[in-house]
C-alpha angles and dihedrals in degrees: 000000000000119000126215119235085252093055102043082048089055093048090052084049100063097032084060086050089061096260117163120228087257082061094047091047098053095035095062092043085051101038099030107011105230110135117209137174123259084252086038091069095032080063094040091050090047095042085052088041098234119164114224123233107242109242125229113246121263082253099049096046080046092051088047089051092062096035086063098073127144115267112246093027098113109117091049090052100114105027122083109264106248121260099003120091120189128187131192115228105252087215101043099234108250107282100018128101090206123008129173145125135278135199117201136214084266092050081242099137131198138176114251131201141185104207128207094284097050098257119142115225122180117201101198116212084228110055089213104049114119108185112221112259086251089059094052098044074048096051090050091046096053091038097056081051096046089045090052094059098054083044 
């Protein structure tokens, strides 16, 4: 399959963002929808002659993760923050270091993910949700918990 200009310079654009080939992958099935394989877009990325980002490691990410805790959270530090609960996928979901659900105090739930360059994205069930602030200092506490204990 033949791409467009449009579509090899937006595949040099997110590779120059830092996106894996699993990104690029996806994002050209979602935004174009051409739909390659995973060695499809290696030979694409070496035919364009776009470098790679290297990627941080699943334990440093993970490091990163619980490194990131609230100030002034010391004393809940080991005990499960109230009203939130947070699992880790047992099977990462494909581009993601960490993946997993949360609840929150609301019983509103959404997926979670850490991606290769250590960023947390949360995909609610329900698109307008927005969680409280409380909820999300909530959700970090009990991730960086939850992470601790895989690590």
């Amino acid at each position: 399959m033949q791409l467009t200009e449009e579509q090899k310079n937006a595949v040099a654009h997110w590779i120059g963002e830092g996106a894996s080939l699993a990104d690029v992958q996806r994002r050209l099935k979602d935004e174009h929808g051409v739909g390659l394989t995973y060695m499809d877009v290696r030979f694409l990325v070496d035919d364009l002659k776009l470098q790679l980002k290297e990627q941080p490691k699943q334990s440093e990410a993970v490091e990163r993760l619980a490194a990131a805790k609230q100030e002034g959270d010391s004393e809940r530090q080991g005990a499960p923050a109230a009203g939130v609960h947070v699992t880790m996928d047992a099977v990462t979901r494909a581009s993601a270091l960490a993946s997993g659900k949360v609840t929150f105090s609301d019983g509103e739930t959404a997926d979670w993910m850490l991606d290769q360059t250590g960023r947390l994205g949360l995909n609610p069930t329900n698109p307008e949700y927005r969680p409280t602030e409380a909820d999300i200092m909530a959700f970090q506490r009990e991730l960086q918990r939850v992470a601790q204990g895989f690590g």
